[in-house]
C-alpha positions in Angstrom: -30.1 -17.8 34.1 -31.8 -16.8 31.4 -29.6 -15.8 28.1 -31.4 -12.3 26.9 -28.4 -11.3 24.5 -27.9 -10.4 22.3 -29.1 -6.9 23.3 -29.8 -3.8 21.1 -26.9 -2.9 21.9 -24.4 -5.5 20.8 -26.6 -6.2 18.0 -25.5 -2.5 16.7 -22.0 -3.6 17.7 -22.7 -6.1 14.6 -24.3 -3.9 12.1 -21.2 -1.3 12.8 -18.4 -3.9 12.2 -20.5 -5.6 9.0 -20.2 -1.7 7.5 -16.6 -1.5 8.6 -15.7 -5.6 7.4 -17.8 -4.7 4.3 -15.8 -0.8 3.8 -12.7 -2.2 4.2 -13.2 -5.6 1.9 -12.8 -7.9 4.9 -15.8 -10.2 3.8 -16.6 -13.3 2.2 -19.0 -15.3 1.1 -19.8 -18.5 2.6 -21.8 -20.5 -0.6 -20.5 -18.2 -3.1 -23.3 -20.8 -5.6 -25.5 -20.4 -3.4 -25.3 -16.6 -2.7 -25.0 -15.7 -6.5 -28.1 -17.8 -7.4 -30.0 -15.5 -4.6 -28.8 -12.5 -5.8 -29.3 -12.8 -9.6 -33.2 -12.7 -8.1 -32.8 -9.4 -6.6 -31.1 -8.1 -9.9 -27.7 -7.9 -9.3 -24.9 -10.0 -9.3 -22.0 -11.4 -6.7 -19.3 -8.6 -8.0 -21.8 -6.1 -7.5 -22.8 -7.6 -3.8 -19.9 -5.1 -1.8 -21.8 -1.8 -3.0 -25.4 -3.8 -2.0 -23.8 -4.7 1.3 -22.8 -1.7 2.3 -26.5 0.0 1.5 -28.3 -2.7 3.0 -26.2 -2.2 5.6 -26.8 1.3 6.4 -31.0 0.4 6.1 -30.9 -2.4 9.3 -31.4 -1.4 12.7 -31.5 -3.6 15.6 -35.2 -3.9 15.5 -34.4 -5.8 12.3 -32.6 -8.3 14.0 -34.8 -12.0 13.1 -32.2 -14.5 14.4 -32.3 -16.5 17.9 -31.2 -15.2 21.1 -28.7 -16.0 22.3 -27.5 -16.4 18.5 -27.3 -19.4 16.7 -24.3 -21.3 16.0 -22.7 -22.0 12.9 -22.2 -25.5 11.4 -20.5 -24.7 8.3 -17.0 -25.7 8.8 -15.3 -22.3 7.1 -17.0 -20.4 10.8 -17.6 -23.4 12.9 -19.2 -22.2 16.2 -19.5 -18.8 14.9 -22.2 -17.1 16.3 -25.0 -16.1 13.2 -26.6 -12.6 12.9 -30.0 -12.8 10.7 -31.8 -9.5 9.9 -35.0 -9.3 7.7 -36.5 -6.2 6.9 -38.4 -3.9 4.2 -36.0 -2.9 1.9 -36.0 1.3 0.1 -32.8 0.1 -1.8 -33.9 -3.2 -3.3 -37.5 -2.7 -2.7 -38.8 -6.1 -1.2 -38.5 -7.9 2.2 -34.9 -9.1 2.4 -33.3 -11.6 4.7 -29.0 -11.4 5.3 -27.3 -13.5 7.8 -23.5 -13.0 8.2 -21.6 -14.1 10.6 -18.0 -12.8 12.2 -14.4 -15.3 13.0 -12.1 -12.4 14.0 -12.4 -9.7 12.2 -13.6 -11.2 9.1 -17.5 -10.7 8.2 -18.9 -13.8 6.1 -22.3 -13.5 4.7 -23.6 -16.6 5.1 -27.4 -15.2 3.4 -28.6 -12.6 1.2 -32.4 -12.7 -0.5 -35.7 -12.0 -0.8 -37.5 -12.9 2.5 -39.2 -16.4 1.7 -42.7 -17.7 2.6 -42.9 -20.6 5.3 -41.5 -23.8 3.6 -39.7 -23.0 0.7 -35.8 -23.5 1.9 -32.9 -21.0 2.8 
């Protein structure tokens, strides 16, 4: 059989409980080096990245959703097997193409990517 999720639907299962983990400060940061590097490019910076979330948040739609289906899984060892959400899109807030991937272990959203969407070849 044939794995088709996931489906517009669950994916806006996932952009609903990223705003709620986000609104309710249930989130971390996987590469909290990594992340801030990315973000200092997009003009803000890590203690700032809650009130970015949550309007980059309420931009994405399903038809933003850029990862694999069925999802990837993750390798880090903080969300082991966790499955891994990737959205790219046109951003009004932030004004270029961004790419977030975040992923969920309970209730808990970690945000595993946030930056500018990069050419083919340079790294993630």
């Amino acid at each position: 059989m044939v794995m088709d999720r996931p489906s517009h639907k669950e994916i806006n299962r996932k952009i609903k409980q990223a705003r709620e983990a986000i609104s309710d400060s249930q989130f971390s940061i996987l590469n909290p080096v990594s992340v801030s590097a990315d973000v200092l490019k997009l003009g803000f910076t890590i203690e700032g990245i809650s009130n970015i979330l949550a309007n980059l948040l309420s931009e994405i739609t399903p038809v933003d959703y850029a990862g694999a289906y069925p999802p990837q899984k993750s390798y880090e060892s903080d969300i082991l097997d966790c499955e891994l959400f990737t959205f790219r899109w046109a951003s009004k807030n932030l004004g270029g193409e961004i790419y977030l991937k975040f992923a969920f272990k309970g209730q808990k959203m970690w945000v595993v990517s946030l930056h500018e969407e990069r050419k083919k070849g340079e790294s993630r």
